[in-house]
C-alpha positions in Angstrom: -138.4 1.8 219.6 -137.8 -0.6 222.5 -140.7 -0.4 225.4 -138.8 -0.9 228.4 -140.1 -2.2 232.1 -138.8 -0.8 235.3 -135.3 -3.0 236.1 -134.2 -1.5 231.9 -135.2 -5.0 230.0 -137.3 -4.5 226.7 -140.4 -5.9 227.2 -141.9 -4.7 223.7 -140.8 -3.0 220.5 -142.6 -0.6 218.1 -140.6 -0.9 214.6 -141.0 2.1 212.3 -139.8 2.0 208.3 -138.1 5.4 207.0 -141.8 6.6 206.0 -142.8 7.0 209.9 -145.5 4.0 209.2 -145.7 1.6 212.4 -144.7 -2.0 211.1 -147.2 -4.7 212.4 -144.8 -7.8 211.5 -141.9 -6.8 213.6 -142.5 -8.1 216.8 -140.0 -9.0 219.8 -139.0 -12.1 218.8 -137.8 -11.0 215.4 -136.1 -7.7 217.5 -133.9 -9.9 219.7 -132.9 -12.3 216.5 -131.8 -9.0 214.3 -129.6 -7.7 217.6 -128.2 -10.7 218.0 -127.3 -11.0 214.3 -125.7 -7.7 215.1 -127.8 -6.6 212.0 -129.4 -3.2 214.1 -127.8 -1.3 216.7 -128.4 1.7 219.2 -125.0 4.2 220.0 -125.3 6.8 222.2 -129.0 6.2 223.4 -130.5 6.7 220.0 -133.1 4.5 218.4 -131.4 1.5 216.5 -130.6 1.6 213.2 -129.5 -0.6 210.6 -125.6 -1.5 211.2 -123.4 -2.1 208.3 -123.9 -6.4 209.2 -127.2 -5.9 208.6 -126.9 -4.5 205.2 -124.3 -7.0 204.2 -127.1 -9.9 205.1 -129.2 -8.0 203.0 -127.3 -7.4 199.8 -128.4 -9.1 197.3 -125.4 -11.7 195.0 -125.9 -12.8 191.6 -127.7 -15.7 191.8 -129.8 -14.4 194.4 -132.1 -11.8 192.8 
């Protein structure tokens, strides 16, 4: 969930995994890196999410287990 200030730029970000628990390593820097990856993504005002870039740089290959 980005914090925003008043002129709409994120200022801080509050990542959350699918359990609701508040992730301590994800800080702004790595925020701005995985959007402009393209790896996360927010449509229609909602909170971002994982796009389907992001879970191809995740998938795992054969000799990378």
């Amino acid at each position: 969930m980005p914090l925003k200030n008043h002129k709409g730029r994120i200022t801080a970000v509050q990542c959350f995994n699918r359990d609701g628990w508040l992730m301590q390593q994800c800080d702004l820097f790595l925020f701005k890196k995985l959007k402009n990856k393209k790896a996360i993504a927010s449509q229609d005002g909602r909170p971002y999410r994982i796009t389907r870039r992001g879970l191809e740089l995740v998938r795992s290959e054969f000799d990378n287990r």
